[in-house]
C-alpha positions in Angstrom: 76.0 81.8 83.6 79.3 81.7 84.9 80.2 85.4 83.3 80.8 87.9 86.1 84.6 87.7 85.5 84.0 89.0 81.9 83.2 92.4 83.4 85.5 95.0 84.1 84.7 96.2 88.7 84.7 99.7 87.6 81.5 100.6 87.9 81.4 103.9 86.3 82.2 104.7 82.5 84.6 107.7 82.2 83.3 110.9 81.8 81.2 112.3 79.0 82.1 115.4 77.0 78.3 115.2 75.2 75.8 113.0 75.7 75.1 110.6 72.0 72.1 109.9 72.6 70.9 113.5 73.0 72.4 114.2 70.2 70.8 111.0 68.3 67.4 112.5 69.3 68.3 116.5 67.8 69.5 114.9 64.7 66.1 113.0 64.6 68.3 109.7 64.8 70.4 109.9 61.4 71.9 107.7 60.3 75.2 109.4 60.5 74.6 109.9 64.2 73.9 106.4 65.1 77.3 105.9 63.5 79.0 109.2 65.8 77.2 107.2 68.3 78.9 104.0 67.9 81.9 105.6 67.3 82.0 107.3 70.7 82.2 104.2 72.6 84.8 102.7 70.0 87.6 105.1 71.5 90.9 102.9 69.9 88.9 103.3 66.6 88.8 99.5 66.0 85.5 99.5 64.4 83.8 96.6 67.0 83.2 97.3 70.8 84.7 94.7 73.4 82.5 93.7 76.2 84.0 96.6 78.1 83.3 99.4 75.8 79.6 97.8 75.3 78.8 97.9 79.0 79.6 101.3 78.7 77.2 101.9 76.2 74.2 100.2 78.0 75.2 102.4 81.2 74.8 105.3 79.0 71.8 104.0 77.5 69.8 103.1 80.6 70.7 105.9 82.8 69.3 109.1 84.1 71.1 112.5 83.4 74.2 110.4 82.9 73.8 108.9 86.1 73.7 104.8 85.2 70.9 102.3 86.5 72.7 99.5 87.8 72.2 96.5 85.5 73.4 92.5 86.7 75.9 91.6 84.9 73.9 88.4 83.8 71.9 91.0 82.0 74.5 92.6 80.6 76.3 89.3 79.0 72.8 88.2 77.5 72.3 91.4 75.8 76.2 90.9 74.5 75.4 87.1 73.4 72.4 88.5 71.8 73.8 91.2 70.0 76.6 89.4 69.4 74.7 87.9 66.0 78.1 86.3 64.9 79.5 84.9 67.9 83.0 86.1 67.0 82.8 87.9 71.1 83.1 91.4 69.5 80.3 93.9 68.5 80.2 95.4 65.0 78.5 98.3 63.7 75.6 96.0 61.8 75.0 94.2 64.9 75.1 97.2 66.9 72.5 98.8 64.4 70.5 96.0 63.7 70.2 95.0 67.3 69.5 98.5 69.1 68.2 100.8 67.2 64.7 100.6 67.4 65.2 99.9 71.3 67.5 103.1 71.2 64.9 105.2 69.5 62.0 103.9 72.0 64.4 104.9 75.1 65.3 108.7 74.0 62.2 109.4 72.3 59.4 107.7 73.4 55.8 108.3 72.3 53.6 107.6 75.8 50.4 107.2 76.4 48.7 107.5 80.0 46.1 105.1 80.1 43.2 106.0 83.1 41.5 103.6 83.8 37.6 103.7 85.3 37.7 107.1 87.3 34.3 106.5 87.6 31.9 107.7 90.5 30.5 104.2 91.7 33.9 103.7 92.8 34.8 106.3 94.2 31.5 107.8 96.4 28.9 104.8 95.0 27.9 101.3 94.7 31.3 99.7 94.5 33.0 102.8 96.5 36.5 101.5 96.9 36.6 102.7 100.5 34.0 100.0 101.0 36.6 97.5 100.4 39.1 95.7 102.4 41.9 98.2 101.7 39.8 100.7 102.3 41.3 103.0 99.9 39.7 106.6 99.0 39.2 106.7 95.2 39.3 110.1 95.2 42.8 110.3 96.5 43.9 109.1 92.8 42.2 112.3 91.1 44.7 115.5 92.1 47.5 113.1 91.4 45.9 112.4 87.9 45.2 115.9 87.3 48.8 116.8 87.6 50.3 114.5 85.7 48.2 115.3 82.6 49.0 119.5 83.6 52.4 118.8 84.3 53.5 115.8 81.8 53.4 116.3 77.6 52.1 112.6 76.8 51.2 112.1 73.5 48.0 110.2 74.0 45.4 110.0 76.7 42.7 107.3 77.1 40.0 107.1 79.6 38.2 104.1 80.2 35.1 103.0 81.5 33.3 99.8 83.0 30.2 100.4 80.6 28.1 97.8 82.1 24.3 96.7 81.2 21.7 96.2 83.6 21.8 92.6 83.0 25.5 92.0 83.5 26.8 89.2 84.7 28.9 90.7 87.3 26.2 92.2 89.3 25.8 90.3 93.1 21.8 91.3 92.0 22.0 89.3 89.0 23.2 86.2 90.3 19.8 84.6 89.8 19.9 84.6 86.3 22.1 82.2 85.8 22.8 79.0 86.4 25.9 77.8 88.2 27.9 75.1 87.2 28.1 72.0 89.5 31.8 72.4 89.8 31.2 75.9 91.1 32.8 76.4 94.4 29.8 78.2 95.7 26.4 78.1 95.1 24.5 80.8 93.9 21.9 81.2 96.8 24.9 81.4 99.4 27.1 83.5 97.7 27.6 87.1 98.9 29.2 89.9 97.7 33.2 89.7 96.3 32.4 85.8 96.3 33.5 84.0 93.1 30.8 81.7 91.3 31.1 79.4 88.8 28.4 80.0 86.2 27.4 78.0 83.1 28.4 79.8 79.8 26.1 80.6 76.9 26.7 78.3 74.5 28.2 80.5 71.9 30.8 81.8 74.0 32.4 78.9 76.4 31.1 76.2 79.0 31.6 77.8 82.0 32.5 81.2 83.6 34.2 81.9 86.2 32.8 85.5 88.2 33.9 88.1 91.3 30.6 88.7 92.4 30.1 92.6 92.2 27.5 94.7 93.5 25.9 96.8 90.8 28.0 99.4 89.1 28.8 101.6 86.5 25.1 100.7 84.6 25.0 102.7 81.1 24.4 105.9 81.4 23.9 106.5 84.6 25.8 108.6 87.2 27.7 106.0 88.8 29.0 105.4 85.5 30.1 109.4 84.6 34.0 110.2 85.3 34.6 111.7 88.5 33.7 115.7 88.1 37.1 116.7 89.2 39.4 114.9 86.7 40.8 116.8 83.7 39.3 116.3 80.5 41.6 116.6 77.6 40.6 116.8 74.3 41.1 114.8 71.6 41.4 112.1 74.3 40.4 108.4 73.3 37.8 106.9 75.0 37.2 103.2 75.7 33.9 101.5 76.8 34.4 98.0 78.1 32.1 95.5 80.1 29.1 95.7 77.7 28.6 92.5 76.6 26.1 91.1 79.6 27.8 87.8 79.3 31.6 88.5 80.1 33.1 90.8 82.3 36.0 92.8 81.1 38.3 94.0 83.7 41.5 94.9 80.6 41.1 98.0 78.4 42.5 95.6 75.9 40.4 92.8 76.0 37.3 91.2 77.9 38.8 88.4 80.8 38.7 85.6 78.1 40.2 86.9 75.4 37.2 86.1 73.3 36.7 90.3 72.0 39.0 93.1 72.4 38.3 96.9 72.3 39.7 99.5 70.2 42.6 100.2 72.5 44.9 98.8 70.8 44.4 99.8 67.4 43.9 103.4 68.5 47.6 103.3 70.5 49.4 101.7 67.3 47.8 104.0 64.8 49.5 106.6 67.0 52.9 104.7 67.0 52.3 104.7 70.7 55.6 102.9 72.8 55.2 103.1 76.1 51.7 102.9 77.8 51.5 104.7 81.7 48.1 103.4 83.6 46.7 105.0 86.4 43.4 104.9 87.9 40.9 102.2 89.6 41.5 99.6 90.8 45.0 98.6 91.1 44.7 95.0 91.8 41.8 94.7 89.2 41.4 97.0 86.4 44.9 98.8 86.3 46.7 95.6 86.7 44.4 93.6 84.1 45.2 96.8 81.5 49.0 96.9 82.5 49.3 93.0 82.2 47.6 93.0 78.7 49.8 96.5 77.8 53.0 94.5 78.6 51.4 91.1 76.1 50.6 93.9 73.4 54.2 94.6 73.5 54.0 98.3 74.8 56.5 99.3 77.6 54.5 99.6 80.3 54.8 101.8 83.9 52.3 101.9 86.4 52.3 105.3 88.4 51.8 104.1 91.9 50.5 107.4 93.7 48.1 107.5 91.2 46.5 104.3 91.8 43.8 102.9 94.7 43.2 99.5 95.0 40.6 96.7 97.0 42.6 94.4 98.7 46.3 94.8 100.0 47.5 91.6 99.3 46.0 90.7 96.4 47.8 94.8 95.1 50.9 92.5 96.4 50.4 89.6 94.2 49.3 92.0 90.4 52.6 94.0 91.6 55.2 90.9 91.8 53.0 89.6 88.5 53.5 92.6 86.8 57.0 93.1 88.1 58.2 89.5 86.2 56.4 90.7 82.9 58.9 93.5 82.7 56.4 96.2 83.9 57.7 98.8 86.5 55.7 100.5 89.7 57.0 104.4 89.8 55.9 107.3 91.5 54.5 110.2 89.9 57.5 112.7 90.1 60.1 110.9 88.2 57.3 110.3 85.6 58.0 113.7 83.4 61.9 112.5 82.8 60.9 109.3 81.6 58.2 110.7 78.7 61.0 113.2 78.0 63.7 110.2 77.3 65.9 111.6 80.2 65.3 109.0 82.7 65.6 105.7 80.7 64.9 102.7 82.7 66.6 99.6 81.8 63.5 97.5 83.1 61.0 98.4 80.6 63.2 97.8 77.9 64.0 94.2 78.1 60.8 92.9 76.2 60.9 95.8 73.2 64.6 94.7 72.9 63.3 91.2 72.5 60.7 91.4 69.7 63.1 93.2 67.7 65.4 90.5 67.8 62.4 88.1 66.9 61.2 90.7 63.8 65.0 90.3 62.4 65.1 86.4 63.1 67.8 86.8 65.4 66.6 85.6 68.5 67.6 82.5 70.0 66.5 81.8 73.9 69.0 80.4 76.2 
């Protein structure tokens, strides 16, 4: 963009007697304290912020215990332009308001939801045991790590989820026979083995062709295999979300089978909670958890994914759903810095970008560069 000389090279803001946004968040953002708040990084009293005394503000935004997140300075310019409703090169307290404060809100107080996704016994010590696999990961490595997050973390919503598959179901290696494949399918049914992807015609109500990871049988309805893993924490009042029934599609989301063509209740349970940010844990990273994160991210939820608490099947396809997930704006974090970030301490400037965004869009006042 040509803007890096617009930036002051101090790369600290002065010191803070109080932190505003704290204090936004015990006045249960007022009005009046969103205007302290603007106020306190308007020290000359001029009623507008210069680019100066706005990247101060974003430092003190996106920071953890005061301590800033570096941000580019590309990134900070576009959020100027785009706050910057008038183009006059100064930020006003409409603008600032208009602009920020639902991102603001999200950031110091947000309402989480930890999403876990298919801690299911056929994938842990059955069928489709993810030790089995390539990366042969142990499942039940993801369970302690589960456990104390829920103990140790005051989410406001928990969702378990569960492949909820029928006997016929289309992913099943067993099944193959009971379809036909298309010709353009790059394997043919009868030499297809297991974690091969087929080509299938597609009933006729639903699409022309299907394309399917061969799986060996798996989480069948009520069964077992299907059950959560004994060990994990049950909370109540949890929601719980059964996906993978329809014998035709597979379903790998939480949000919505893998063509889009039916979704689950997910969703409208999280927004009739006013959920924000959605955390997903469980099995298996580079299927499941990333397909729930991916559609988390399109629904418009910020959206972390709690490494340690994740196993996956293969390494290098965990690579590729990590640098996917990574350019949709969500973030990989441990489990230990996870209790800062429900709390509104630790306020990462990454997750933020896309809530930021469909404000903007919801006010008419974005414009793409």
């Amino acid at each position: 963009m040509g803007t890096k000389g617009q930036w002051s090279s101090s790369m600290s803001p002065p010191p803070y007697d109080y932190d505003p946004f704290e204090l936004l968040r015990q006045s249960n953002f007022s009005d009046d304290e969103y205007e302290r708040c603007f106020r306190f990084f308007d020290p000359q009293k001029r009623g507008f912020w210069t680019r100066e005394e706005f990247r101060r503000f974003l430092s003190s935004l996106f920071s953890n215990k005061q301590r800033p997140y570096f941000i580019l300075n590309d990134r900070i310019e576009e959020y100027f332009r785009d706050t910057d409703f008038n183009q006059d090169d100064q930020i006003d307290y409409d603008e600032f308001i208009q602009a920020w404060k639902t991102t603001i809100k999200c950031a110091v107080r947000p309402i989480s939801a930890l999403v876990i996704v298919d801690v299911q016994n056929d994938f842990i010590s059955g069928s489709l045991a993810l030790h089995s696999c390539p990366a042969n990961h142990q499942g039940e490595e993801v369970v302690p790590v589960i456990n104390r997050v829920i103990r140790d973390v005051n989410f406001d919503v928990v969702a378990y989820t569960y492949d909820w598959h029928p006997l016929n179901h289309i992913s099943f290696y067993e099944n193959r026979h009971l379809r036909s494949a298309a010709p353009e399918s790059p394997i043919a049914v009868d030499s297809a083995h297991v974690l091969d992807t087929v080509l299938f015609v597609g009933p006729p109500n639903l699409t022309s062709t299907i394309e399917q990871v061969l799986w060996p049988a798996h989480c069948i309805q009520k069964t077992p295999g299907a059950d959560l893993h004994p060990d994990l924490i049950r909370v109540d009042n949890a929601i719980h979300v059964y996906k993978g029934t329809n014998p035709e599609i597979d379903s790998y989301s939480a949000f919505w089978d893998n063509m889009k063509l039916s979704k689950t209740s997910l969703d409208d349970q999280l927004r009739e909670r006013s959920v924000t940010d959605v955390y997903v844990v469980g099995l298996a990273t580079d299927v499941c958890v990333a397909a729930t994160a991916m559609h988390a991210v399109e629904n418009n939820y910020r959206t972390v994914l709690i490494e340690d608490a994740c196993r996956g099947v293969n390494e290098h396809e965990i690579e590729v759903k990590r640098a996917e997930l990574n350019e949709c704006g969500s973030i990989f974090v441990d489990s230990d810095v996870v209790p800062g970030m429900v709390a509104g301490v630790d306020r990462r400037p990454e997750v933020a970008r896309g809530m930021f965004v469909e404000n903007l869009k919801a006010i008419g006042h974005y414009h793409p560069r």
